[in-house]
MIGUBA-985951 format. One record per residue (C-alpha): residue number from 1; residue in three letters; x, y, z. Coordinates in steps of 0.001 Angstrom, whole numbers, plus 524288, in hexadecimal, padded with zeros to 5 digits. Each point is the difference from the previous one (the first is absolute). Example, Ala and Ser with C-alpha at 12.3 -4.5 7.8 and 13.67 -1.06 7.14 Angstrom:
BEGIN
(site 1 'Ala' (8300C 7EE6C 81E78))
(site 2 'Ser' (8055A 80D70 7FD6C))
//
This chain:
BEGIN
(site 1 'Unk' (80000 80000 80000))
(site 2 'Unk' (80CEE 80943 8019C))
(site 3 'Unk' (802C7 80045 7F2C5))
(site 4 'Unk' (7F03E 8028D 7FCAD))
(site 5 'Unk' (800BC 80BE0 80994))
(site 6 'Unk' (80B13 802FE 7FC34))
(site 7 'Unk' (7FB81 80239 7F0C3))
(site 8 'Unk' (7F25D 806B1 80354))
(site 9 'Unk' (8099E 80ADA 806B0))
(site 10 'Unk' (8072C 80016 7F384))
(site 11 'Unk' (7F388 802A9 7F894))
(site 12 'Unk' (7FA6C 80955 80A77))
(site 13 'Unk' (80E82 80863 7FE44))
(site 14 'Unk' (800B2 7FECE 7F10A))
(site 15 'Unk' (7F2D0 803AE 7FEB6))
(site 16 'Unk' (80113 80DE5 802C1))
(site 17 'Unk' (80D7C 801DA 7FCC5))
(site 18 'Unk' (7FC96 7FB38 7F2DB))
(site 19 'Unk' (7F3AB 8081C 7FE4C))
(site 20 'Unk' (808F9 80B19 806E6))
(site 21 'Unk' (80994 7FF2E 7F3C8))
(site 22 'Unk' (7F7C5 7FAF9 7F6B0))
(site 23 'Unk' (7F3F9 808D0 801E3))
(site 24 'Unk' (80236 80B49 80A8C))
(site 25 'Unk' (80EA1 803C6 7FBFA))
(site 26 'Unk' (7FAC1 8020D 7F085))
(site 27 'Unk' (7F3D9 80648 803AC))
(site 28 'Unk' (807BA 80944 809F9))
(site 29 'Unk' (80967 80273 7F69A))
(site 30 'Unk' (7F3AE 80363 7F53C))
(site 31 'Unk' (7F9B9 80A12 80B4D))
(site 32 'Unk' (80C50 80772 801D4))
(site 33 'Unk' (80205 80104 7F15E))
(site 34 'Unk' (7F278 80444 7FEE7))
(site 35 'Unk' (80209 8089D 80ABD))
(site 36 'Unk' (80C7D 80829 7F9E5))
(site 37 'Unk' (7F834 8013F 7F3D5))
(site 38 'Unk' (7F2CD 805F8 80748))
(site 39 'Unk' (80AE3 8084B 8077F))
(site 40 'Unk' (80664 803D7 7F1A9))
(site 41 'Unk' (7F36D 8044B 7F96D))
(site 42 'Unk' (7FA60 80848 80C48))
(site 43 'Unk' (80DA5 8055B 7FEAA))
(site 44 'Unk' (7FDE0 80431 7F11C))
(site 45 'Unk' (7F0A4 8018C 80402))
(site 46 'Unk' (803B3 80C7E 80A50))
(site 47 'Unk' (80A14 804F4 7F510))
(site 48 'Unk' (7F612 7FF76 7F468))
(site 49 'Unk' (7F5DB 80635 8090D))
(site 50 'Unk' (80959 80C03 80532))
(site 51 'Unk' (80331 800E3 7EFF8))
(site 52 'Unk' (7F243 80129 7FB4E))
(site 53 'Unk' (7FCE3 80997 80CEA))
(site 54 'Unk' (80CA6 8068D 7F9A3))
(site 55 'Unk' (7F8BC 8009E 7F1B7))
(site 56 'Unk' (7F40F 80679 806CC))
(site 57 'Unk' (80842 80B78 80394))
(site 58 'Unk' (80742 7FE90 7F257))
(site 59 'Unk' (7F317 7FFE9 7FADF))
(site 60 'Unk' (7FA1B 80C3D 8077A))
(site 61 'Unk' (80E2E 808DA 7FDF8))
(site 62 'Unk' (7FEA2 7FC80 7F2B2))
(site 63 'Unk' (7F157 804FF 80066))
(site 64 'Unk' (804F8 80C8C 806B9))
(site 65 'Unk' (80CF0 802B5 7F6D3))
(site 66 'Unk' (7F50F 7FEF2 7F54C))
(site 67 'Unk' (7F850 809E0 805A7))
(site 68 'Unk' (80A42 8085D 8003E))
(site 69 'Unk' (80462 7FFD3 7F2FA))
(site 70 'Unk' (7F340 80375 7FCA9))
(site 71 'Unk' (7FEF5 80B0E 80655))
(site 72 'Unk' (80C00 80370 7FA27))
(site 73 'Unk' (7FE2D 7FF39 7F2EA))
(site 74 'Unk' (7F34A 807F6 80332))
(site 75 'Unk' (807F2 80AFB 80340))
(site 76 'Unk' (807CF 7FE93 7F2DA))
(site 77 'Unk' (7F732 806C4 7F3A7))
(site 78 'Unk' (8012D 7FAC3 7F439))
(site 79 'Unk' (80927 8062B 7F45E))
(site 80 'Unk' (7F330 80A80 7FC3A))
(site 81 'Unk' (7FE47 80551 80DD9))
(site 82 'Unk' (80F47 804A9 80135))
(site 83 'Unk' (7FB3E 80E58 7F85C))
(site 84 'Unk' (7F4A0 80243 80A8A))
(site 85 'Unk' (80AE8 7FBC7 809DA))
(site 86 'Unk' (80A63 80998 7FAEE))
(site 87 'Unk' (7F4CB 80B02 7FFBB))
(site 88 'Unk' (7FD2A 7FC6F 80E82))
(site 89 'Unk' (80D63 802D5 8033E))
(site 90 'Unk' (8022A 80C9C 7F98B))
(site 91 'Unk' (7F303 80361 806F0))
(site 92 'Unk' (80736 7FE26 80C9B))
(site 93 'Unk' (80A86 80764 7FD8C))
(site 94 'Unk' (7F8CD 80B0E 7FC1F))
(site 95 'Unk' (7F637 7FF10 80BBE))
(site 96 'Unk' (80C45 7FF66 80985))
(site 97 'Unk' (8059F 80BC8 7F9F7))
(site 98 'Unk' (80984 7FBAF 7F7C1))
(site 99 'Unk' (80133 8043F 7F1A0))
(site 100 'Unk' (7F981 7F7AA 7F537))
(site 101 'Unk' (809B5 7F46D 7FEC5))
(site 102 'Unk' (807C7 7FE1C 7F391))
(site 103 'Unk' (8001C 7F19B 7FD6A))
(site 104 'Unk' (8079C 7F78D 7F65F))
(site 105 'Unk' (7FA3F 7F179 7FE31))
(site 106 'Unk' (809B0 7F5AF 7FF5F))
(site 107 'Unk' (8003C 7F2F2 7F9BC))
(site 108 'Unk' (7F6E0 7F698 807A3))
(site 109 'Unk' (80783 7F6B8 80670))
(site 110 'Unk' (7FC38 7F11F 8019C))
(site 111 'Unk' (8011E 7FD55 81021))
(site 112 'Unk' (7FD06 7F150 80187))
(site 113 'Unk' (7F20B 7FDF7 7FCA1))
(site 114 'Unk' (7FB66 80FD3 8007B))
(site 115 'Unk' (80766 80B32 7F73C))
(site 116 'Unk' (805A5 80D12 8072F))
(site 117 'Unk' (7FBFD 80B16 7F911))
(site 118 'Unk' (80CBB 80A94 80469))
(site 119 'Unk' (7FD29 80D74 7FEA9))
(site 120 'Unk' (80AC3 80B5A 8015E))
(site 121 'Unk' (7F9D4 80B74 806E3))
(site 122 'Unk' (804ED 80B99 801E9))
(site 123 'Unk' (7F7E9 80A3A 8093C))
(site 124 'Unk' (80244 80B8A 8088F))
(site 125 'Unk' (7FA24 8061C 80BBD))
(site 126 'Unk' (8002D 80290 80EF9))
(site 127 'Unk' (8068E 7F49B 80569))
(site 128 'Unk' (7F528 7FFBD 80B1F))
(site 129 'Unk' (7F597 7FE25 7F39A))
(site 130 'Unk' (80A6F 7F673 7F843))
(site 131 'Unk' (7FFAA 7F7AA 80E96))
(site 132 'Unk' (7EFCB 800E2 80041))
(site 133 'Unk' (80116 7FA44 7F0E8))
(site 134 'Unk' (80840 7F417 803BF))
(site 135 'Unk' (7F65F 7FC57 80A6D))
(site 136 'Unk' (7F4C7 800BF 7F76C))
(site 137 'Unk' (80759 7F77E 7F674))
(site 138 'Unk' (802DB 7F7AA 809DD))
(site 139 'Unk' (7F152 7FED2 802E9))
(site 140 'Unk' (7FCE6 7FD3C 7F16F))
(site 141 'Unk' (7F9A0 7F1CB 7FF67))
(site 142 'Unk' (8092C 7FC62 7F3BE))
(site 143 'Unk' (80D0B 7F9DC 8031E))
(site 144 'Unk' (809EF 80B07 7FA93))
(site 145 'Unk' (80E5F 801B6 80644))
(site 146 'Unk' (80A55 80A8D 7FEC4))
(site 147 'Unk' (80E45 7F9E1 7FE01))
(site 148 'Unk' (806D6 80D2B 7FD45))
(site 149 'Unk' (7FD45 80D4E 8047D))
(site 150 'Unk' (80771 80A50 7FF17))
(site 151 'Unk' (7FCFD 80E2B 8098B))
(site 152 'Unk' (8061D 80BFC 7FC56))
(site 153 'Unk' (7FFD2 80F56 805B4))
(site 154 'Unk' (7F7D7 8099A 7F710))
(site 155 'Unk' (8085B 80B56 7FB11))
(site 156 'Unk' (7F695 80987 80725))
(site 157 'Unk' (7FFF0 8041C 80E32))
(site 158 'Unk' (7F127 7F9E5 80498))
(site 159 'Unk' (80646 7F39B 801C1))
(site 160 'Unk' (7FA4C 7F7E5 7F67A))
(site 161 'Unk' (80545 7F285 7F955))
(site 162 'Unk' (80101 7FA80 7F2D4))
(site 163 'Unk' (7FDC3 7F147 80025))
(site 164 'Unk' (80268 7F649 7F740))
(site 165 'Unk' (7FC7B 7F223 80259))
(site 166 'Unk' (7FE22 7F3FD 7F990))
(site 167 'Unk' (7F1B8 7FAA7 80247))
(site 168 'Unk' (7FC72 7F058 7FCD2))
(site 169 'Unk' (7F1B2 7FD33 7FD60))
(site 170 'Unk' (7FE21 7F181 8005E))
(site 171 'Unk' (7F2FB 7FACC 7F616))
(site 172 'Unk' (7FB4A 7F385 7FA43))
(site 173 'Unk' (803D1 7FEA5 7F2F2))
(site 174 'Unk' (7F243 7FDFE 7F886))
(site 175 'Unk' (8066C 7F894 7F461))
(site 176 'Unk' (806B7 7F417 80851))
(site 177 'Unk' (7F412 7FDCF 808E1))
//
């Protein structure tokens, strides 16, 4: 009967070592591997949703930059308006009590998508009234800029100025639009 025992305790040991290797070890092994891959694709899961909360603001500045640039090229006339502009701003001259401007039109100038119409001005006045003009240029809704400018005395004793000044009106050219 020893050697019967002693086999049924050799059966009752092999038995779960056996299904241990055979059964629990592979499936263990299978859950881990499972595991790393759930923990690998919540990983990419929390990056792909912070880059699509990311293309919602992309999205939205995008939106707002638009915006912009339309209001922009609202404030740019097209190439027909630039005469009633250039009357506007002799108009101011004269109304801030500076003499009518003489004004030389140069050639229009391509500035990325938008020409620059450059006008050479030449003006003279009380430099209190020539001040008062550049702030109602300044005010103007078009998009102009003054890259030269040159101030001068007046020969005579009331203290006036002669200016001359390069003014840049930018417009939409009609004809590429």
């Amino acid at each position: 009967m020893r050697t019967r025992d002693l086999m049924m305790g050799l059966v009752l040991v092999a038995v779960p070592l056996a299904s241990y290797f055979l059964v629990f070890a592979p499936q263990n092994k299978r859950i881990a591997e499972a595991r790393a891959e759930i923990a690998h694709k919540n990983d990419l899961l929390k990056k792909l949703q912070s880059e699509t909360a990311r293309n919602t603001d992309l999205a939205r500045a995008n939106e707002e930059i638009a915006a912009l640039i339309s209001q922009t090229e609202a404030r740019l006339p097209d190439g027909k308006e630039v005469d009633s502009i250039i009357r506007q701003i002799s108009e101011l001259a004269v109304q801030a009590g500076l003499s009518a401007p003489a004004m030389e039109s140069g050639k229009p100038v391509a500035a990325a998508m938008y020409m620059e119409q450059p006008l050479k001005i030449s003006t003279a006045g009380d430099f209190r009234g020539f001040y008062e003009f550049l702030l109602q240029l300044e005010r103007l809704p078009r998009i102009t800029r003054l890259p030269d400018m040159l101030i001068e005395r007046a020969q005579d004793a009331d203290g006036n100025i002669k200016a001359q000044f390069t003014l840049s009106i930018y417009f939409t050219d009609s004809r590429t639009n």
